[in-house]
ChimeraX commands (.cxc) that place a marker at each C-alpha (Angstrom):
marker #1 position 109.28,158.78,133.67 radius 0.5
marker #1 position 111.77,155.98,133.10 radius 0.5
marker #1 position 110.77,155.51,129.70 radius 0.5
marker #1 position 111.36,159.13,128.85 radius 0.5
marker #1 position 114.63,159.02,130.53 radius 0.5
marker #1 position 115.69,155.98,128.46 radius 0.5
marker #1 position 113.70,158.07,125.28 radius 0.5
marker #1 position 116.02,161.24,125.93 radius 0.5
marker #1 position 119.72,158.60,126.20 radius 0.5
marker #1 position 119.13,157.60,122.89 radius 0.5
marker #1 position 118.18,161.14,120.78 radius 0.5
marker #1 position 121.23,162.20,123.16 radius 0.5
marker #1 position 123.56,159.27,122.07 radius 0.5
marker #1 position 122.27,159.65,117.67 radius 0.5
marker #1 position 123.20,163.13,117.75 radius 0.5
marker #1 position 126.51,162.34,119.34 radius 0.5
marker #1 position 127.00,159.90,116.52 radius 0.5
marker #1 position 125.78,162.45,113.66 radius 0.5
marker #1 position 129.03,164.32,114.62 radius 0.5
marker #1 position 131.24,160.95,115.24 radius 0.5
marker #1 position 132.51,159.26,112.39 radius 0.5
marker #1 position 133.13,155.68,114.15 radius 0.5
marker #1 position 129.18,154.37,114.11 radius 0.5
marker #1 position 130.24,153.61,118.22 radius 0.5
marker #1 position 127.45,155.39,120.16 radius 0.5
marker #1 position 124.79,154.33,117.03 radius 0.5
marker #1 position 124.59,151.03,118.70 radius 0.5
marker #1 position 124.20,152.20,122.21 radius 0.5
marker #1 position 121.37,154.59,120.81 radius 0.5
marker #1 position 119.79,151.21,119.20 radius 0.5
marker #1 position 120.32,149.84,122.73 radius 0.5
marker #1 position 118.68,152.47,124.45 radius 0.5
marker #1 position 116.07,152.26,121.92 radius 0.5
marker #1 position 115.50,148.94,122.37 radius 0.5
marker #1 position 115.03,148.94,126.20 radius 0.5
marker #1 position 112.52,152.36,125.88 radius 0.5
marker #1 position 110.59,149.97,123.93 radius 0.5
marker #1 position 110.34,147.16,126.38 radius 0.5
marker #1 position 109.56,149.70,129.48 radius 0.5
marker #1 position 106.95,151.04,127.68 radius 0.5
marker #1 position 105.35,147.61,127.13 radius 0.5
marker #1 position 106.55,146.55,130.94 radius 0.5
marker #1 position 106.95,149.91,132.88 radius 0.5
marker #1 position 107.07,148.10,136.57 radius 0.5
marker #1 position 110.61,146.39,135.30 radius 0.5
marker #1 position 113.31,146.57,137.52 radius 0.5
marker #1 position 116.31,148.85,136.95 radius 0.5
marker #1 position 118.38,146.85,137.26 radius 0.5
marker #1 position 116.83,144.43,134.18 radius 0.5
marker #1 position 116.56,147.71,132.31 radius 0.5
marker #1 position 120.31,148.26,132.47 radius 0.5
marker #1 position 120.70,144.67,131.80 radius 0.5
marker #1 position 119.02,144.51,128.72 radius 0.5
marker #1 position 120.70,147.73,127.39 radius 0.5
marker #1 position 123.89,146.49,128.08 radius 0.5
marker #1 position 122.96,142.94,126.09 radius 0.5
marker #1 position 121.31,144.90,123.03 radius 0.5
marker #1 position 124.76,146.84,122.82 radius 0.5
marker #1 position 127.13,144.85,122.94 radius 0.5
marker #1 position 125.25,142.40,120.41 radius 0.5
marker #1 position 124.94,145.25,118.27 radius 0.5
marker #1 position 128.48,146.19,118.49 radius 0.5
marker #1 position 130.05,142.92,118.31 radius 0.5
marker #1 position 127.91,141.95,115.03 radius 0.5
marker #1 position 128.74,145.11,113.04 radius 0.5
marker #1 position 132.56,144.58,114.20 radius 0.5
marker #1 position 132.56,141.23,113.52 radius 0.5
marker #1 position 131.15,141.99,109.75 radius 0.5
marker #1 position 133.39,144.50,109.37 radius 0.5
marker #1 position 136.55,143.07,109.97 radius 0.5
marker #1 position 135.20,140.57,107.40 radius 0.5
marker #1 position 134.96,143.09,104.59 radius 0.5
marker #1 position 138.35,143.80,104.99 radius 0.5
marker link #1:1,2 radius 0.2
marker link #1:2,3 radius 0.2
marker link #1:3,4 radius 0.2
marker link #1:4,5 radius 0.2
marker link #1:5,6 radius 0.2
marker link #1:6,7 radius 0.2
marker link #1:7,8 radius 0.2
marker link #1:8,9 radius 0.2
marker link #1:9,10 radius 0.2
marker link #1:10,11 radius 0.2
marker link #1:11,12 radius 0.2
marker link #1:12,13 radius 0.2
marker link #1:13,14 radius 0.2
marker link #1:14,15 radius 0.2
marker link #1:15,16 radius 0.2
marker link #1:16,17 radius 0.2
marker link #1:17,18 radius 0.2
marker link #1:18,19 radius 0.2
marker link #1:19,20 radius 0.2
marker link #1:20,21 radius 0.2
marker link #1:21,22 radius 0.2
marker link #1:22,23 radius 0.2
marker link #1:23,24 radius 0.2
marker link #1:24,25 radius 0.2
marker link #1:25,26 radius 0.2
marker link #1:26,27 radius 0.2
marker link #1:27,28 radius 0.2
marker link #1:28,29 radius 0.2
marker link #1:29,30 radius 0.2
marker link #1:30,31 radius 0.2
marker link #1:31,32 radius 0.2
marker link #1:32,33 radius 0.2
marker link #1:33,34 radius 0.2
marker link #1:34,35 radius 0.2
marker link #1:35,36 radius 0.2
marker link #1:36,37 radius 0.2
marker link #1:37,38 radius 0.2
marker link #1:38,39 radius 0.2
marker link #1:39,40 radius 0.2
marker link #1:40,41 radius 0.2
marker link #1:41,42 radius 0.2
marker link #1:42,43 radius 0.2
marker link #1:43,44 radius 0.2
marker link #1:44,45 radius 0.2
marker link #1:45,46 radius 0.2
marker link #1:46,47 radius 0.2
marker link #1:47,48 radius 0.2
marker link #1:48,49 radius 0.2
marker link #1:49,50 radius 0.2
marker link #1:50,51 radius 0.2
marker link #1:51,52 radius 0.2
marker link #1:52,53 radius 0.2
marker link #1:53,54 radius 0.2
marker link #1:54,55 radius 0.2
marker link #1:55,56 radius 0.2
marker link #1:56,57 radius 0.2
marker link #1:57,58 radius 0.2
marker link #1:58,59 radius 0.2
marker link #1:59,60 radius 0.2
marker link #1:60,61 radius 0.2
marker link #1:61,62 radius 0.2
marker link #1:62,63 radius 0.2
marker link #1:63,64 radius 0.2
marker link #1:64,65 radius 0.2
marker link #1:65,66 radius 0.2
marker link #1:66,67 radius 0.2
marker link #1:67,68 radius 0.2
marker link #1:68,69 radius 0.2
marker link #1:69,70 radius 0.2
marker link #1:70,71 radius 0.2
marker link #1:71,72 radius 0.2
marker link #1:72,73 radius 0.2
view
């Protein structure tokens, strides 16, 4: 059930980013993503590391892509 829940956050977050212009929730979709993945290969995870490793695999995401695109400007 968790791994639907996580499933369903991030086709909720890319659609709110097909009508957003910033590419801001894309990377908390990826995140999302990302930790779906790992709780289907480790469903009895703890919440708690669930949330953890969204938040992680965000904010890489998002830091990398600002950090490259300040460069390009």
């Amino acid at each position: 059930m968790v791994l639907v829940i996580w499933v369903l956050i991030a086709v909720v977050l890319t659609v709110i980013e097909a009508f957003t212009a910033g590419f801001l929730a894309l990377w908390f979709a990826i995140g999302a993503a990302i930790t779906a993945i790992v709780v289907a290969f480790f469903p009895e995870i703890a919440i708690t590391a669930q949330i953890g490793i969204f938040t992680v695999s965000s904010c890489i995401l998002f830091i990398i892509t600002r950090k490259n695109r300040n460069d390009l400007s």
